[in-house]
C-alpha positions as CSV (number, residue, x, y, z in Angstrom):
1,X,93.3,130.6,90.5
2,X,94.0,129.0,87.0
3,X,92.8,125.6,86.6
4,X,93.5,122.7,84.3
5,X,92.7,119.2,83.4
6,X,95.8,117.8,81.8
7,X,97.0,113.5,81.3
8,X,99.9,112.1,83.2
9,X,102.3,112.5,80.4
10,X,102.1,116.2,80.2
11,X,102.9,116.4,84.3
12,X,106.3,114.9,84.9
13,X,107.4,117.7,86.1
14,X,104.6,118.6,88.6
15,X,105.3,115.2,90.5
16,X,107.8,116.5,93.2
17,X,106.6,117.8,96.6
18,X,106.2,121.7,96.6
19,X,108.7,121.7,100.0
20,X,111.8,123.7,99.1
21,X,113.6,122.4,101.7
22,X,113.1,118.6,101.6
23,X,114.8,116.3,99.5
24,X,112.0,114.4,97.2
25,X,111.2,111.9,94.5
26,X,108.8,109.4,93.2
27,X,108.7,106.0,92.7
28,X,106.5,103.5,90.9
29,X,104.7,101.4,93.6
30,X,104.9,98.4,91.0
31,X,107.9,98.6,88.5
32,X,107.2,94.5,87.7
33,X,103.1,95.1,87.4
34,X,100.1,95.6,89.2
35,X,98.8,92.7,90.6
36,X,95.4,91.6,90.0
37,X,95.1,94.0,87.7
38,X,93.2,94.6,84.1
39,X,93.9,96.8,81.4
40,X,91.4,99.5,79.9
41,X,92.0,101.5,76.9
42,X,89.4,104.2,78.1
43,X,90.5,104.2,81.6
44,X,93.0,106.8,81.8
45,X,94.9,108.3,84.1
46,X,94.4,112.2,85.1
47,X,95.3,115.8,87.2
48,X,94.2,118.8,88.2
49,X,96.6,120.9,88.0
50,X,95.5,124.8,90.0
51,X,98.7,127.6,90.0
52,X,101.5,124.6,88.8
53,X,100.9,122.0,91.8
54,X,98.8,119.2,91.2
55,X,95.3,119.3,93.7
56,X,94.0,116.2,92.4
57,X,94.0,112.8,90.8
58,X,91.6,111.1,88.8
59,X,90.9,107.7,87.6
60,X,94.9,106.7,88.8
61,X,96.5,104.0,86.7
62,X,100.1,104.5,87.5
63,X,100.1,104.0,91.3
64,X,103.1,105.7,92.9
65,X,104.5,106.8,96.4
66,X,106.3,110.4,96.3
67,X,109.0,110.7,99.0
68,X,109.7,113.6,101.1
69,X,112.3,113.6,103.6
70,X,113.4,116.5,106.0
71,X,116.8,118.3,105.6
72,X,119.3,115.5,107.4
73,X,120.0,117.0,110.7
74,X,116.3,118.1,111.7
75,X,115.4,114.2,111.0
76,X,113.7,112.3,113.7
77,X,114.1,109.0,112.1
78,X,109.9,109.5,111.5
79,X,108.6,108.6,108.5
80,X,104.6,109.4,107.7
81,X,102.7,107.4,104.4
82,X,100.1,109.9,103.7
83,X,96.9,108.6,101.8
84,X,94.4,111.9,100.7
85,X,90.8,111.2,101.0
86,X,88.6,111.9,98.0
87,X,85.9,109.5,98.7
88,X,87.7,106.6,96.8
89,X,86.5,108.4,94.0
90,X,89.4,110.9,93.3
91,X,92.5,112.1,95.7
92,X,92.4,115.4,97.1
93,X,96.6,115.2,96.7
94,X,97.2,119.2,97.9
95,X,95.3,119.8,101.0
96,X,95.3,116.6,102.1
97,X,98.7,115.3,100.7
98,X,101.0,117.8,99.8
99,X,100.1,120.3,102.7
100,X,100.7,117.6,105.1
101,X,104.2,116.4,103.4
102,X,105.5,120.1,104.2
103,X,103.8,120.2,107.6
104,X,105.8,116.6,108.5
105,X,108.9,117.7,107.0
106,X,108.5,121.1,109.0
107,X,108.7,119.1,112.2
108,X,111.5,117.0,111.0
109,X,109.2,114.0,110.0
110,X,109.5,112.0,106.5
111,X,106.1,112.4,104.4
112,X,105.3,109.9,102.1
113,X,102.3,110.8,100.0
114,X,100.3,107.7,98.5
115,X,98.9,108.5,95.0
116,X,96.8,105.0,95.1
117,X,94.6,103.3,92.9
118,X,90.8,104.3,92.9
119,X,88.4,101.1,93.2
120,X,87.6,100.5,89.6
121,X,85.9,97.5,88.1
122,X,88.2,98.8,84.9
123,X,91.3,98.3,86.1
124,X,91.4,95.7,88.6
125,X,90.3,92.1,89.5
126,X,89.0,93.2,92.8
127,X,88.9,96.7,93.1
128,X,87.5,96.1,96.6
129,X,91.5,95.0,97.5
130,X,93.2,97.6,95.0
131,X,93.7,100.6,97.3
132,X,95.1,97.7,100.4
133,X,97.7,96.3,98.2
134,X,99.0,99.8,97.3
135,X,98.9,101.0,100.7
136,X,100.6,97.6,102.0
137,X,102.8,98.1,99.1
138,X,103.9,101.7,100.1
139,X,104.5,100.5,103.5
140,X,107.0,97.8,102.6
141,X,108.6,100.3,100.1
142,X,109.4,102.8,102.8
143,X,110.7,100.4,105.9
144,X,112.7,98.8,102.8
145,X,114.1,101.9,102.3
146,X,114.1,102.9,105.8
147,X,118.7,103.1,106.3
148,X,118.6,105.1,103.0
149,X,115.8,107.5,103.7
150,X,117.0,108.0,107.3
151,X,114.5,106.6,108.7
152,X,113.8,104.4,111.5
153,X,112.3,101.0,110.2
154,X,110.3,100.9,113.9
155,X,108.6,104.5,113.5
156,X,106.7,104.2,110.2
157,X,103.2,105.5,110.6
158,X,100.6,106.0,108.3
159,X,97.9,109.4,107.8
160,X,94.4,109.5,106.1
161,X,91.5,111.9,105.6
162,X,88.2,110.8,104.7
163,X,88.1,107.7,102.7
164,X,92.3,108.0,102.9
165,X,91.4,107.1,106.5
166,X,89.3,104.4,105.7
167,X,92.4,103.0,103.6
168,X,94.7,104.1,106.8
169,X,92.6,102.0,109.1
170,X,92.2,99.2,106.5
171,X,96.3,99.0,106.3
172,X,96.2,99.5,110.2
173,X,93.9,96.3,110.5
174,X,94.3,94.1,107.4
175,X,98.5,94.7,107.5
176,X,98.8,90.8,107.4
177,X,96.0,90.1,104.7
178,X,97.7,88.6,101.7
179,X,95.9,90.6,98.9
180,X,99.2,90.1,96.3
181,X,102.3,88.2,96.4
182,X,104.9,90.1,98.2
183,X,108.7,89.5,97.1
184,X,109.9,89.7,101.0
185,X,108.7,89.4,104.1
186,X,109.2,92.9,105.2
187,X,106.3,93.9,107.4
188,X,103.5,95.9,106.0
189,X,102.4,97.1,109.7
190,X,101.7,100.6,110.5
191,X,103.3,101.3,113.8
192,X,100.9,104.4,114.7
193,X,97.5,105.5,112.6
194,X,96.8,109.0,112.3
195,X,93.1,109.6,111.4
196,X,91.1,112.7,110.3
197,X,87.8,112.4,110.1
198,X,87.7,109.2,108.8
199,X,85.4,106.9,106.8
200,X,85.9,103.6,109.4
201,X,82.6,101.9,109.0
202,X,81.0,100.2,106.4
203,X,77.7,100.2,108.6
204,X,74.9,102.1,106.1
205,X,73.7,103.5,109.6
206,X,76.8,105.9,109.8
207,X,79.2,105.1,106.7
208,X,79.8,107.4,104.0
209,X,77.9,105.8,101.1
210,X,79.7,107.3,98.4
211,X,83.1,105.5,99.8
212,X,81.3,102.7,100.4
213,X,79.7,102.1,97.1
214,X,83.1,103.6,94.9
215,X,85.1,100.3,97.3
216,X,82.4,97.6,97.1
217,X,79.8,98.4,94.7
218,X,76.0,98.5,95.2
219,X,75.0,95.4,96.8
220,X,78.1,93.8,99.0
221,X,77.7,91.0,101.2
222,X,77.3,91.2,104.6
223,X,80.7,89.3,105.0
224,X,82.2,92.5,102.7
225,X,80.5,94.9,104.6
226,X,82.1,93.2,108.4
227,X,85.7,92.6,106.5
228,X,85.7,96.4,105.2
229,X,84.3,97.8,108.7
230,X,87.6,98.0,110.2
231,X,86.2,99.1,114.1
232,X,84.9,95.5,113.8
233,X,88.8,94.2,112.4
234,X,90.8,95.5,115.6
235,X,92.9,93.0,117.2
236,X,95.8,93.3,119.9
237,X,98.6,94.1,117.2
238,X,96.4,97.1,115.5
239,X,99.0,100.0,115.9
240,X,97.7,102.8,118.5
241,X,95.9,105.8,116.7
242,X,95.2,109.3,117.0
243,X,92.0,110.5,116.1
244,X,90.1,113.7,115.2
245,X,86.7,114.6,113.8
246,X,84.5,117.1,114.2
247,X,81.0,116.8,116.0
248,X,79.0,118.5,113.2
249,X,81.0,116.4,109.9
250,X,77.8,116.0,107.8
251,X,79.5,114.0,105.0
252,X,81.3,111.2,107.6
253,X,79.3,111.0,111.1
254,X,81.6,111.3,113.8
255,X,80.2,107.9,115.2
256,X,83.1,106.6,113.0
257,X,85.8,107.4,114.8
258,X,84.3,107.1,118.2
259,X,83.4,103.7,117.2
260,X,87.2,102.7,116.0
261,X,88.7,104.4,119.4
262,X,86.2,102.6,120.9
263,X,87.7,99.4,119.9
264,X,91.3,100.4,120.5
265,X,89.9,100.8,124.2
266,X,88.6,97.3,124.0
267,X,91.9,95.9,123.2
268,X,94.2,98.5,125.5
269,X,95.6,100.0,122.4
270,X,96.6,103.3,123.8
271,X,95.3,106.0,121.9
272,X,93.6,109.3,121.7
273,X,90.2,110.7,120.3
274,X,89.4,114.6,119.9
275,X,86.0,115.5,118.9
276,X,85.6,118.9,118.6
277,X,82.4,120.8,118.4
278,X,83.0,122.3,114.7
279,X,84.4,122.3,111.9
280,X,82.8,120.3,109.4
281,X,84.8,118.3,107.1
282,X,87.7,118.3,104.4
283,X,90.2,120.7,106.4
284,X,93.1,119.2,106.2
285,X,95.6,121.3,108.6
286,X,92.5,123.3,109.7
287,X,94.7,126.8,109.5
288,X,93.2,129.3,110.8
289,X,89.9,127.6,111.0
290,X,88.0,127.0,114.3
291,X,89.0,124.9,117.2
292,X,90.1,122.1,115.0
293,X,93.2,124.3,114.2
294,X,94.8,122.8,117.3
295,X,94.4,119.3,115.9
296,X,98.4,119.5,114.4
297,X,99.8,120.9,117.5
298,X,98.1,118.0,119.6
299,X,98.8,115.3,116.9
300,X,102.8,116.0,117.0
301,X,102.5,115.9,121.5
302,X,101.0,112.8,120.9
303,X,104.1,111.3,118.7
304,X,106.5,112.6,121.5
305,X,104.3,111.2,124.3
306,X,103.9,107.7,122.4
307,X,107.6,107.5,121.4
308,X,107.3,108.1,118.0
């Protein structure tokens, strides 16, 4: 596999999905400006690029949301905002973003992969809110969108893996925060979370620390670390979730998401949790891996159960 490290300029053409069938573009998350943000002549934006098809980003100035949408008559009116994990430190944007844009489109679903800012001291203000505004950002984008993109405005969900579900359960429980200005008042609620393996806690007892110290540096305030542990942040409009870790994840304890469905329980958020026994972490769509394979199949029951 032939692997390169090349700058954004050089990659315009690698920016569509890798879905043959789907209809897809990209759009600049902020065409008027970042807000809050701060401008670094060393920070610069970069890919991985591995066989043509981008597998990573790196130190991402030039936030963006690329579009997939399903062939017209196999669309369910579904619409997905996908954020990669990468332990805030980098996106894992194949496995974990474009893998999942085809898998959605497959079953008729819009995929909206979020290539969001990295918490950078750099670049932003508050890199501790950079990632949220982004994700709140994207959100509003796509239920602005939602008549043109064939999509229902009332079945936008979001998906995250790792630290991407961290930022997925941040959106999911800090939709109404005002980190930036918006220009409308279109809602920036998820209606459904989809989680895999997720960072949820900021808790040093069962956090990941890398995501913790990339989002709020080495020292944050006890305040910080409640506000950023989303299990703590659920209320009784968090959207329902479905979850699934593994019980031997080394990198992201699986106390996480057993202590964010626990919360959803406490509230009567209906949702679901699968633990299963193996399968480490990072897997994305799991194929052909152990019995975390069947995490897809029981993730799309669970949007025709719930109505999505």
């Amino acid at each position: 596999m032939k692997q390169k490290i090349m700058p954004l300029a050089a990659l315009a053409f690698f920016i569509f999905c890798n879905i043959s069938a789907a209809q897809s573009f990209t759009l600049n998350l902020w065409p008027d400006g970042i807000p809050g943000s701060l401008i670094s002549a060393e920070y610069k934006e970069v890919s991985v690029v591995e066989d043509g098809i981008i597998t990573r980003w790196n130190k991402v100035t030039d936030p963006s949301v690329t579009v997939c949408l399903p062939p017209e008559d196999k669309a369910t009116g579904t619409a997905v905002l996908i954020c990669p994990g990468g332990g805030y430190g980098t996106l894992a944007f194949n496995h974990e973003g474009n893998d999942i844009a085809k898998w959605l489109n497959d079953n008729g679903i819009a995929g909206i992969i979020l290539k969001y800012r990295l918490p950078s001291d750099q670049i932003m203000k508050d890199k501790s809110n950079g990632p949220l505004q982004d994700a709140q950002e994207a959100l509003r984008i796509i239920r602005r969108n939602a008549r043109a993109w064939n999509i229902n405005p009332s079945r936008i969900g979001v998906i995250g893996f790792s630290a991407g579900g961290h930022l997925a359960s941040t959106l999911s429980t800090h939709f109404d925060e005002k980190v930036y200005e918006p220009k409308d008042n279109t809602s920036a609620r998820p209606d459904f979370s989809i989680l895999i393996y997720p960072v949820i806690s900021m808790d040093e007892s069962f956090t990941h620390m890398g995501s913790r110290r990339n989002l709020l540096g080495e020292n944050p305030a006890a305040e910080t670390l409640r506000h950023f542990s989303n299990e703590l942040q659920i209320r009784e409009n968090t959207p329902p979730a479905f979850l699934v870790h593994s019980a031997d994840d080394a990198a992201v304890p699986v106390r996480n998401s057993m202590a964010y469905y626990e919360g959803l329980v406490k509230f009567n958020i209906p949702s679901e949790l699968h633990v299963f026994q193996k399968g480490g972490h990072g897997y994305g769509l799991a194929v052909n891996r152990e019995t975390q394979s069947a995490w897809p199949r029981l993730c799309l029951e669970w949007l025709k159960a719930s109505g999505f």
